[in-house]
LUMTORZA-824621 format. One record per residue: x, y, z of N, C-alpha, C in turn; residue number from 1. Coordinates in steps of 0.2 Angstrom, whole numbers. Each point is the difference from the previous one (the first is absolute). Layout:
BEGIN
+-------+-------+-------+-------+-------+-------+-------+-------+-------+-----+
:   nc1 :   nc2 :   nc3 :  cac1 :  cac2 :  cac3 :   cc1 :   cc2 :   cc3 :   i :
+-------+-------+-------+-------+-------+-------+-------+-------+-------+-----+
:     X :     Y :     Z :     X :     Y :     Z :     X :     Y :     Z : NUM :
...
+-------+-------+-------+-------+-------+-------+-------+-------+-------+-----+
// end
This chain:
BEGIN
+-------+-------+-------+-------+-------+-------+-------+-------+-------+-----+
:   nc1 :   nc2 :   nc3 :  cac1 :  cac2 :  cac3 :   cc1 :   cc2 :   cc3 :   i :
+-------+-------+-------+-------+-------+-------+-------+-------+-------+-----+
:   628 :   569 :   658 :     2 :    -1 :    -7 :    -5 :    -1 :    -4 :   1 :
:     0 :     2 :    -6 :    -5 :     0 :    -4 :     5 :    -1 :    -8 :   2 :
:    -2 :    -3 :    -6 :    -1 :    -1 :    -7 :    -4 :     2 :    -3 :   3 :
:     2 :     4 :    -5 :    -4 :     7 :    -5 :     0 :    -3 :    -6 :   4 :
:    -5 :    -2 :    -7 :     0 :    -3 :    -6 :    -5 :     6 :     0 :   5 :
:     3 :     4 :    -7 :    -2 :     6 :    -4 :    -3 :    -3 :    -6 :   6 :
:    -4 :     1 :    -1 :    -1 :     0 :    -9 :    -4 :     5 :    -3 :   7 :
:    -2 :     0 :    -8 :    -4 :     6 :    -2 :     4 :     4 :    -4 :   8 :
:     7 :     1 :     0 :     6 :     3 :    -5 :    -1 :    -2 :    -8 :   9 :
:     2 :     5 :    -3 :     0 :    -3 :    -7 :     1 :     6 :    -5 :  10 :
:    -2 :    -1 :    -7 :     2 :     5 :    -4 :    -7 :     7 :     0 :  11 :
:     1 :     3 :     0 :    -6 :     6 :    -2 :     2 :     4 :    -4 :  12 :
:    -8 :     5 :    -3 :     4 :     3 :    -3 :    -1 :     8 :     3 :  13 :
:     3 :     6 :    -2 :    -1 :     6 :     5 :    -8 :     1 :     0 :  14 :
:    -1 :     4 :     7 :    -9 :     0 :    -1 :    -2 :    -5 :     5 :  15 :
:     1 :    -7 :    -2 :    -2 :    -7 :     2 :     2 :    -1 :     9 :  16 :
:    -6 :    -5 :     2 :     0 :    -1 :     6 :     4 :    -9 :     0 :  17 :
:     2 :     1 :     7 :     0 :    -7 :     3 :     0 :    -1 :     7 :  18 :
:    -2 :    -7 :     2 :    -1 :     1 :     9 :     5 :    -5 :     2 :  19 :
:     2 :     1 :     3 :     8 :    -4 :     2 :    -3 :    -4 :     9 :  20 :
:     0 :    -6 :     1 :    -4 :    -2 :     5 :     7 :    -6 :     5 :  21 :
:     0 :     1 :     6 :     3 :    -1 :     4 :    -1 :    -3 :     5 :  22 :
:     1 :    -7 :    -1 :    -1 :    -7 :     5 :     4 :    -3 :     4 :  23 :
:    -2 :     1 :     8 :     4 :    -1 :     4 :    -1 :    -5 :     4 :  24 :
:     2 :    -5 :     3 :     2 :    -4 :     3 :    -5 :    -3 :     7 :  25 :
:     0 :     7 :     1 :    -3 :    -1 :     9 :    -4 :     5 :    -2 :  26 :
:    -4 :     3 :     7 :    -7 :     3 :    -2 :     6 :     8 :     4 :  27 :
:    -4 :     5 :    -7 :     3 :     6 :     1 :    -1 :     5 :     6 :  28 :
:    -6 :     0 :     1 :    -4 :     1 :     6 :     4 :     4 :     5 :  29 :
:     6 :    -2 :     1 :     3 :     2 :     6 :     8 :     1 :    -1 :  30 :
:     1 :    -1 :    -8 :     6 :     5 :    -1 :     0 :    10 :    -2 :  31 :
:     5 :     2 :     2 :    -2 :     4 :     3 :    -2 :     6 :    -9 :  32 :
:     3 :    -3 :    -4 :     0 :     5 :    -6 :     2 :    -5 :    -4 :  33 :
:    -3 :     2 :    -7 :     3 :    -5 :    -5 :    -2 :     6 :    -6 :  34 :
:     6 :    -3 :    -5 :    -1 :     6 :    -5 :     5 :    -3 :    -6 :  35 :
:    -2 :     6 :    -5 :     5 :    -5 :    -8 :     5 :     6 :     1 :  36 :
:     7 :    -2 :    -2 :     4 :     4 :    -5 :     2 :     0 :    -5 :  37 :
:     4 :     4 :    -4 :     2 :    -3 :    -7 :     5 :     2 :     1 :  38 :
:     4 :    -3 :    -5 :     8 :     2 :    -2 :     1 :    -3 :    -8 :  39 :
:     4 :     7 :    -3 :     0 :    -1 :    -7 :     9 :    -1 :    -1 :  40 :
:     1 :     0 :    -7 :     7 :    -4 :     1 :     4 :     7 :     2 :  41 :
:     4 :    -4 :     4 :     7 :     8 :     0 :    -3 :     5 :     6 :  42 :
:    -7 :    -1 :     4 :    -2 :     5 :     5 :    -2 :    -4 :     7 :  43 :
:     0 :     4 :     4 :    -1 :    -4 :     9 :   -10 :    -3 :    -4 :  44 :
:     2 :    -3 :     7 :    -9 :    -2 :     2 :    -3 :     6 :     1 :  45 :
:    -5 :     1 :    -2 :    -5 :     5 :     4 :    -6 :    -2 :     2 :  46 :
:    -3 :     4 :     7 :    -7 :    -1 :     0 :    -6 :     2 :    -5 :  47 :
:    -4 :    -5 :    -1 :    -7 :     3 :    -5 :    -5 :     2 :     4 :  48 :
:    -1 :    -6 :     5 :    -7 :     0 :     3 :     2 :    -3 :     6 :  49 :
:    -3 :     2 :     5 :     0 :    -6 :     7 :    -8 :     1 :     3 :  50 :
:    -3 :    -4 :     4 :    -7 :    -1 :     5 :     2 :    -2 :     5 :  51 :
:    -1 :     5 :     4 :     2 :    -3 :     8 :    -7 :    -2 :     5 :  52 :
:     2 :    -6 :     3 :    -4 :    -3 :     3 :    -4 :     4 :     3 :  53 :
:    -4 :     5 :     1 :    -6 :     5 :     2 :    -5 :     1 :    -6 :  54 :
:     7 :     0 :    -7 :    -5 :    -2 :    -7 :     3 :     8 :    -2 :  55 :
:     3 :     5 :     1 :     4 :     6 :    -1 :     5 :    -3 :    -5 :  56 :
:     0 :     4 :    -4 :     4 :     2 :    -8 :     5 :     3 :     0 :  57 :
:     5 :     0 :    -3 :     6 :     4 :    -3 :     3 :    -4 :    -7 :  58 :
:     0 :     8 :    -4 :     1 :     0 :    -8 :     7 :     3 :    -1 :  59 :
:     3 :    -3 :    -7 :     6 :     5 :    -1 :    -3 :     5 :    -4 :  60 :
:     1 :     7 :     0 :    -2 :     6 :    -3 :    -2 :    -3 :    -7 :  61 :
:     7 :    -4 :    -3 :    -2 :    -1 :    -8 :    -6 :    -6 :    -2 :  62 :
:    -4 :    -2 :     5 :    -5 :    -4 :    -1 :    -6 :     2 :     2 :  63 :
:    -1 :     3 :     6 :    -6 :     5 :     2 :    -6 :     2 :    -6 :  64 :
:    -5 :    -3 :     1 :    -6 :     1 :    -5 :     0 :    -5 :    -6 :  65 :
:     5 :    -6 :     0 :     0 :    -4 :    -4 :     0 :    -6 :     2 :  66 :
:     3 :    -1 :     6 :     0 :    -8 :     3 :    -2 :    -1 :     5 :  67 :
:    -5 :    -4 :     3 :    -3 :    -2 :     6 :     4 :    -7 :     3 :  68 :
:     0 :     2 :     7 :     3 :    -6 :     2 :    -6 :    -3 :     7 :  69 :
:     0 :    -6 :    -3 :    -6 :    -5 :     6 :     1 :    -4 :     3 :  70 :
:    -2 :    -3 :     4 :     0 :    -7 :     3 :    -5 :    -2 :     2 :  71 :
:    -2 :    -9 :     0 :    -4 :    -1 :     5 :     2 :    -7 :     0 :  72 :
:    -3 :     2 :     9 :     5 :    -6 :     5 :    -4 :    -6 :    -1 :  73 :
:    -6 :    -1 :    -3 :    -2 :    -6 :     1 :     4 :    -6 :    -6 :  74 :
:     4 :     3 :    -4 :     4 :    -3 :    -7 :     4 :     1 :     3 :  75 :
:     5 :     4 :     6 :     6 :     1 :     0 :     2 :     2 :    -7 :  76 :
:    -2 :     6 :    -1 :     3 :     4 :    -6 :    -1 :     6 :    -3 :  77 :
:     6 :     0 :    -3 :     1 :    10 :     0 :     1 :     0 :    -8 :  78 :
:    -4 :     5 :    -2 :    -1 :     4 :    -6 :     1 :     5 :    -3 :  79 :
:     4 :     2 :    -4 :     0 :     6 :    -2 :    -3 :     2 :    -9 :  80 :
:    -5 :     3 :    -1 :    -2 :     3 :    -6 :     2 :     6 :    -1 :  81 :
:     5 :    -1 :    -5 :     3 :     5 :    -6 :    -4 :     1 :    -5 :  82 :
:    -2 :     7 :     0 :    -4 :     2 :    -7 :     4 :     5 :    -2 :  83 :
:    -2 :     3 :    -6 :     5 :     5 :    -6 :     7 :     0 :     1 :  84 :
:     2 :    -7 :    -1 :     8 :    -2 :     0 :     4 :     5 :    -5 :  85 :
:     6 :     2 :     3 :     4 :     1 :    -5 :     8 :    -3 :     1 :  86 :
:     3 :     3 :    -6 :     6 :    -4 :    -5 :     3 :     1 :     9 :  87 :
:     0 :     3 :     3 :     5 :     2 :     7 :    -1 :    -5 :     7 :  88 :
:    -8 :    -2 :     0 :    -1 :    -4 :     2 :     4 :    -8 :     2 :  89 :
:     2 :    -1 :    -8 :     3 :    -7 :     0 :     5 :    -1 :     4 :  90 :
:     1 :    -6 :     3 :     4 :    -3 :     6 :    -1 :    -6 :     2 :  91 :
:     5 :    -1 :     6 :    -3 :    -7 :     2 :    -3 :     1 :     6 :  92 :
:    -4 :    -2 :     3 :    -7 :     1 :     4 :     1 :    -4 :     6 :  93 :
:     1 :     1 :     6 :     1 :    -5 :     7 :    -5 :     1 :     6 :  94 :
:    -1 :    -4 :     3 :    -5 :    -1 :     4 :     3 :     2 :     6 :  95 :
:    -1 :     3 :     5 :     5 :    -1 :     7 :    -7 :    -3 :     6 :  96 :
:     2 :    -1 :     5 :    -3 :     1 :     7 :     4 :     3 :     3 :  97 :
:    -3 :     3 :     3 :     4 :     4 :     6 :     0 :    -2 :     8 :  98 :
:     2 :    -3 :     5 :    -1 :    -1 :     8 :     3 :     5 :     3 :  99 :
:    -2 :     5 :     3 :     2 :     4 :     4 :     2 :    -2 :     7 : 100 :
:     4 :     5 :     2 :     3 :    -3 :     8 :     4 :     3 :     2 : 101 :
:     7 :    -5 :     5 :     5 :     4 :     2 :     6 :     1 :    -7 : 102 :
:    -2 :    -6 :    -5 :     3 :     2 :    -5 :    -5 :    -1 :    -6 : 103 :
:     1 :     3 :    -7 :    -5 :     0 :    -4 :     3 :    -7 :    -4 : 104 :
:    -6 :    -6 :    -2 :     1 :    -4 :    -3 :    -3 :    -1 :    -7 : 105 :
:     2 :    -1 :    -6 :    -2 :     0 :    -6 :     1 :    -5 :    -5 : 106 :
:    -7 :    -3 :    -3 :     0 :    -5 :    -6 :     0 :     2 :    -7 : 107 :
:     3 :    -4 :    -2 :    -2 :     3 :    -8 :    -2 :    -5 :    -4 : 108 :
:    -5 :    -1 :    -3 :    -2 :    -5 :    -6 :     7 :    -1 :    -4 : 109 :
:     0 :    -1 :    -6 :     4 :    -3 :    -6 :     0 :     6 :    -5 : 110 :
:    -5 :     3 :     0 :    -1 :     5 :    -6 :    -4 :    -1 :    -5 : 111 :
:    -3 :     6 :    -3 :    -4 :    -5 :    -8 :     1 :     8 :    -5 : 112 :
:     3 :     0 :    -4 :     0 :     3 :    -6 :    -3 :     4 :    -4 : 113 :
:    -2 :     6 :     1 :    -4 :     7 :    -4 :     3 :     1 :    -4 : 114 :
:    -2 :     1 :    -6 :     2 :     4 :    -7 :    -7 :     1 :     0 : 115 :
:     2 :     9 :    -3 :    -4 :     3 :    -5 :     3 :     1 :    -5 : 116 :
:    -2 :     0 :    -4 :     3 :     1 :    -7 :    -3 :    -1 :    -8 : 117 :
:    -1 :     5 :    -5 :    -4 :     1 :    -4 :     4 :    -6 :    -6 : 118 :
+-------+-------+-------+-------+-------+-------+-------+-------+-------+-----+
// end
């Protein structure tokens, strides 16, 4: 079991960066993926970014070239840097872990709120 506390959400404007940083509970080390989502109002969660325990990457097409997702285990924490935000961007922002197995197990932080907007 693990507790995700996100923060780093806020207002931007288009163009503008932010890093959205992800504090976890217990040492990440040996969960097996952890990654942000987002969900804007009226649509599903979607994946943005996950890092799997090997340190291997996966983007969603509409962010690739603009947002890096990091971790490091000595903080127990996961990062994501969004740079040249745009208005489509905006969302609410969640953390997960993921433990793989014979069934897959998933946490989610609280969320913290992107807006871009001029």
């Amino acid at each position: 079991q693990v507790q995700l506390v996100e923060s780093g959400g806020g207002l931007v404007q288009p163009g503008g960066s932010l890093r959205l940083s992800c504090a976890a509970s217990r040492s990440i080390f040996s969960i097996n993926a952890m990654g942000w989502y987002r969900q804007a109002p009226g649509k599903q969660r979607d994946l943005v970014a996950e890092i799997i325990s090997g340190g291997s990457t996966n983007y969603a097409d509409s962010v690739k070239g603009r947002f890096t997702i990091s971790r490091d285990n000595a903080k127990n924490t996961v990062y994501l840097q969004m740079n040249s935000l745009k208005p489509e961007d905006t969302a609410v922002y969640y953390c997960n872990a993921a433990f793989y197995g014979q069934r897959r197990r998933d946490y989610w932080g609280q969320g913290t709120q992107v807006t871009v907007s001029s």
